[in-house]
C-alpha positions in Angstrom: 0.0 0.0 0.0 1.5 3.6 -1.3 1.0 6.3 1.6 -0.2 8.8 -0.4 -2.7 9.4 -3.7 -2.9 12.8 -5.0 -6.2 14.0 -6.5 -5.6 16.7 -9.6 -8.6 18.3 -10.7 -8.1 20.3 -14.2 -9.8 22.3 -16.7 -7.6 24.2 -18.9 -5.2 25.3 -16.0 -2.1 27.6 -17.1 0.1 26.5 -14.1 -0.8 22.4 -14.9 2.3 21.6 -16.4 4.2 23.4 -13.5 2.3 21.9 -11.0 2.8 18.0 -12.3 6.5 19.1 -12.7 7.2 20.1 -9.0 5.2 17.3 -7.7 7.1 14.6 -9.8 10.0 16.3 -8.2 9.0 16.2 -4.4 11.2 14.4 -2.3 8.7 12.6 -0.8 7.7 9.9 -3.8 5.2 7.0 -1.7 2.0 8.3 -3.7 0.0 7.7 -7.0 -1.0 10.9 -8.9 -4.5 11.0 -10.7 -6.0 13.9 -12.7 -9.5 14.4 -12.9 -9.7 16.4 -16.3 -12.6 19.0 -18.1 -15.6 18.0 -16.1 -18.4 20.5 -15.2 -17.6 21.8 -11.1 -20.0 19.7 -9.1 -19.2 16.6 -11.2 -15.7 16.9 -10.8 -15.8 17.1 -7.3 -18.2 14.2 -7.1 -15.5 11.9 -8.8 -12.9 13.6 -6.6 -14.5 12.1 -3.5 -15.8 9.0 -5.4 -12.3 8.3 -5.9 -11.4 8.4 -2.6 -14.2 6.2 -1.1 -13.4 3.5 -3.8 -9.9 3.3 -3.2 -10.1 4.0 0.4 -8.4 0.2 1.3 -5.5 1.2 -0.9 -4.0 4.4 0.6 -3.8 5.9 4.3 -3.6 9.3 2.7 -5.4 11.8 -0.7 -4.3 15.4 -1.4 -6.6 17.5 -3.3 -3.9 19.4 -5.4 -5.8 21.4 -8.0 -3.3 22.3 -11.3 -3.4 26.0 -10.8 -1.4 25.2 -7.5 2.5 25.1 -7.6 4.7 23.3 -4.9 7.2 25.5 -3.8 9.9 23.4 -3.1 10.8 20.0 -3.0 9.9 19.3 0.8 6.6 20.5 0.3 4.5 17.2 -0.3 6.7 15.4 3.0 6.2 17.9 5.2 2.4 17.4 4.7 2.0 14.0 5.8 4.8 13.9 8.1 2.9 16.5 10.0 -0.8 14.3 9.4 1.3 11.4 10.8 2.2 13.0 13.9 -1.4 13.5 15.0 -2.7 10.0 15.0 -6.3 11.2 15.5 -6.3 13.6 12.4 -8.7 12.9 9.5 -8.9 16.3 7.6 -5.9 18.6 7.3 -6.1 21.8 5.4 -3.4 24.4 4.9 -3.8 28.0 3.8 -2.2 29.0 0.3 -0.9 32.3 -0.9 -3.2 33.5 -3.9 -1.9 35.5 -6.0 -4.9 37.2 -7.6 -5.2 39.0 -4.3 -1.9 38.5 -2.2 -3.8 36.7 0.5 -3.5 33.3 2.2 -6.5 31.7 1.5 -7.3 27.9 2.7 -6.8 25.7 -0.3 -4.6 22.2 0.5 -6.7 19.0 2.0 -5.2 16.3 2.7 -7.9 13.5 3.6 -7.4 10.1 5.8 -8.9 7.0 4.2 -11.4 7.2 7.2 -13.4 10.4 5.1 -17.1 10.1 3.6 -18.8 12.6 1.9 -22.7 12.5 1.1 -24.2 10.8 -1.5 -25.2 13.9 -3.6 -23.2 17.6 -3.0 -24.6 20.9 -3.3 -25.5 22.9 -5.7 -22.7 25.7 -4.9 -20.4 24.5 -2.3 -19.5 21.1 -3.6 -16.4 21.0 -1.3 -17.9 20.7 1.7 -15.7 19.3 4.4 -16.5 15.4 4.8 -17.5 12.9 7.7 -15.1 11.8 9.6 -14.4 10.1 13.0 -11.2 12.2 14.3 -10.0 15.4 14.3 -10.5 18.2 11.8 -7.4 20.4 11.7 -6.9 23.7 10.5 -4.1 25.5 10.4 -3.6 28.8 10.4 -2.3 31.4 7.6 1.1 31.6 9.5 1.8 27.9 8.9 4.0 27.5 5.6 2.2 24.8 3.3 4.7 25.4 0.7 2.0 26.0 -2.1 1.3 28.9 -4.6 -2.5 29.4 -6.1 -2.6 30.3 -9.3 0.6 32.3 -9.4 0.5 33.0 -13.4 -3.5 32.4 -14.2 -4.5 33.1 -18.2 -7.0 35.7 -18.8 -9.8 33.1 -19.2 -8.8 31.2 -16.0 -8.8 34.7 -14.4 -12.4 35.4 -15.7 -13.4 32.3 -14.2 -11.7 32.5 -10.9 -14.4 36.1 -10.2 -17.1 34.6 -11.8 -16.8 31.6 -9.0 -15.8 33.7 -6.6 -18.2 36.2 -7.1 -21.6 33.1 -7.3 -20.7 33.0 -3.7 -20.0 36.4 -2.9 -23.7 37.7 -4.4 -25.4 33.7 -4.1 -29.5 34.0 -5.6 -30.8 32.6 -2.8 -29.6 32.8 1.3 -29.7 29.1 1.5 -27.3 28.5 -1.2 -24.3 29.8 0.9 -23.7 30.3 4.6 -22.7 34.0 5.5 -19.8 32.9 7.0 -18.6 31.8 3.1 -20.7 34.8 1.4 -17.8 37.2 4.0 -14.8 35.2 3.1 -15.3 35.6 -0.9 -16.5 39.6 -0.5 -13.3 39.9 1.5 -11.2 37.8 -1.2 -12.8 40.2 -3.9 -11.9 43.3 -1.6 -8.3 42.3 -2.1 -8.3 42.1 -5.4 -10.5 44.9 -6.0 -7.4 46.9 -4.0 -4.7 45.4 -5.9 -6.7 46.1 -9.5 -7.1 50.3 -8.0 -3.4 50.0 -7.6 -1.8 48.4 -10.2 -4.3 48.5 -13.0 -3.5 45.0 -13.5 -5.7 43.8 -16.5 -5.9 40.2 -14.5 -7.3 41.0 -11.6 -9.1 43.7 -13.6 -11.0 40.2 -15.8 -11.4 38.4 -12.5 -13.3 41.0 -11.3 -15.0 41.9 -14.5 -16.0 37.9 -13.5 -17.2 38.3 -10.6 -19.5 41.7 -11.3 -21.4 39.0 -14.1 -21.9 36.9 -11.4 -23.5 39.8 -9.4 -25.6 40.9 -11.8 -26.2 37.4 -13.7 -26.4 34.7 -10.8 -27.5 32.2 -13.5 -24.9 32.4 -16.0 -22.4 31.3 -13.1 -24.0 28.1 -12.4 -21.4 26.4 -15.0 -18.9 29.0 -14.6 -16.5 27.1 -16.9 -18.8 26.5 -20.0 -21.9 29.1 -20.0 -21.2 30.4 -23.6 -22.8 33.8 -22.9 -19.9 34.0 -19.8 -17.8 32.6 -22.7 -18.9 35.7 -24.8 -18.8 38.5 -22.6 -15.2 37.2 -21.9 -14.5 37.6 -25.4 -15.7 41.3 -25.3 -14.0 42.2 -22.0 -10.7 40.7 -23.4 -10.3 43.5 -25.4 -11.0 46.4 -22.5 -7.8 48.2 -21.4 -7.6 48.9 -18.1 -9.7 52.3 -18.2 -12.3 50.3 -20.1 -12.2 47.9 -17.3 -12.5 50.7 -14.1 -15.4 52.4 -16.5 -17.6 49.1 -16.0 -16.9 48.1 -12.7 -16.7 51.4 -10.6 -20.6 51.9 -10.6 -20.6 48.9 -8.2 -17.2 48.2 -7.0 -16.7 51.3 -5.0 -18.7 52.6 -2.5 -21.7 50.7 -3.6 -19.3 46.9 -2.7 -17.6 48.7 0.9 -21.3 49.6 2.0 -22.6 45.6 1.2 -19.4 44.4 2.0 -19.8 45.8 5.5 -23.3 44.8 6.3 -22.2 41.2 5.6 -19.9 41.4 8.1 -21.8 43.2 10.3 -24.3 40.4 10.0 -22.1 38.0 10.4 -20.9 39.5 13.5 -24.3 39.4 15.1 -24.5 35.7 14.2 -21.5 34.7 15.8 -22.2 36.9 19.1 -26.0 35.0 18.9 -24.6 31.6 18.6 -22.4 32.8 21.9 -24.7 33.4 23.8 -27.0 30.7 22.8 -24.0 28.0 23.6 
C-alpha cells in the first residue's frame, strides 16, 4: 500500500504543467497521482470524492492538489503527511495557500485520511464541503507554511473564471445557497483584489473582477462558470478592454456601492457569531 494518492482536478489550468513538474519532483515519492480532467464543477468534485471512497483500502492518505497550484519546493508534499502522521487522530488537514490574484493566504490544501465520507449527492454551490469523519479536523492557520502557490501566473480566461466563482458565492441568488460565513470570506477575497486592480491596473485582476460583477448581476450564468457560452462571450468582449475600459464598467458597483454591502455582511455575520455565543 503507497501512503499517499494525489487528486488533480483540471480544466484548462495555465500553471498544470508546472504543478505535475514540482510534484514529480517532491522528495517525498510513496504516492499515486490521478487527474481528474474538463468535467463540469460539481461533477468533478463528485468523482474527486468517489475516488477516494473507492480506493479507500488502498492508501492511508489523498491530497486535493488542483493544477493551478504550484509546490514551492521540494519538501513541500513530506512535510504534509509527516505532519498528518504525527497527530494519529487527524482525519482532515487543510493548509492555507498564498493567492496571487489578491496576495492573500486563502485555505486551499486538504489532505484527507482513508477514514473520510462525503454524502451521496453535494450541493449545488459549495460542492467542497468538508467530509465525515471520525477524528480530528485540523486547521491550520495562515502563519503555517504549506509550501503551495495558487494560481501564481493564471490566463486571462482562468482569471475570468476565478471572479465569476468567486463572485456566485459572494452575491449567491438565494440565502440558502451559501452560509454568511462563506458569502464574507469571498466579499473579503474580492476586496483584495478589487485593491490590488485600483493600484496596479493590473488587466488580470481587472477580468477576475469583471468575472465576478457578471456573477452579481447574472447569478444564472455562473452556475457552469466554466462553459456558459454567454460567460464565454462577454469574456471575449472584455478581453479587449484596457484597463480604463475595465475601471469604467466596474466602478458603478465596485466602489462605495461593494464597501457599504461588503460591510453589512460582516456586520451580520458578526451578530450571528455573538448570537450563537450566547446561545451555547
Amino acid at each position: 500500500m503507497k501512503r499517499l494518492l494525489v487528486l488533480t482536478l483540471s480544466c484548462g489550468e495555465n500553471e498544470r504543467a508546472v504543478c505535475f513538474e514540482t510534484l514529480r519532483n517532491q522528495n517525498f515519492q510513496d504516492f499515486d497521482h490521478l487527474e481528474i480532467a474538463d468535467l463540469p464543477n460539481r461533477e468533478a468534485h463528485a468523482t474527486l470524492y468517489r475516488n477516494i471512497e473507492r480506493k479507500r483500502g488502498q492508501y492511508r492518505w489523498f491530497l486535493k492538489l488542483d493544477a493551478d497550484m504550484v509546490l514551492r519546493h521540494q519538501a513541500a508534499l513530506g512535510q504534509m503527511i509527516d505532519t498528518a502522521e504525527s497527530l494519529p487522530r487527524a482525519d482532515h488537514l487543510t493548509w492555507h495557500v498564498l493567492d496571487f490574484l489578491s496576495e492573500t493566504r486563502i485555505r486551499g490544501i486538504h489532505l484527507f485520511s482513508n477514514r473520510a465520507a462525503w454524502p451521496a449527492t453535494l450541493p449545488e454551490l459549495l460542492v467542497d464541503p468538508d467530509p465525515d469523519i471520525p477524528g480530528d479536523r485540523v486547521a491550520f492557520p495562515p502563519s503555517v507554511e504549506s509550501g503551495v502557490l495558487h494560481s501564481p501566473f493564471p490566463s486571462p480566461e482562468q482569471a475570468f473564471r476565478f471572479g465569476l466563482h468567486r463572485g456566485s458565492k459572494a452575491f449567491p441568488a438565494s440565502s440558502a445557497s451559501v452560509t454568511i460565513h462563506n458569502e464574507v470570506f469571498q466579499l473579503n477575497l474580492l476586496h483584495a483584489i478589487w485593491t490590488m486592480f485600483r493600484r496596479n491596473h493590473d488587466l488580470i485582476r481587472g477580468l477576475a473582477l469583471l468575472g465576478a460583477e457578471l456573477a452579481r448581476v447574472r447569478p444564472d450564468i455562473a452556475r457552469d462558470y466554466k462553459a456558459n457560452p454567454e460567460a464565454l462571450r462577454y469574456f471575449e468582449r472584455a478581453l479587449r478592454w484596457d484597463a480604463e475600459s475595465q475601471m469604467q464598467a466596474l466602478s458603478g458597483f465596485w466602489g462605495v456601492r461593494f464597501g457599504v454591502h461588503r460591510r453589512a455582511r460582516q456586520a451580520r455575520l458578526k451578530l450571528l457569531v455573538l448570537h450563537e455565543k450566547v446561545r451555547g
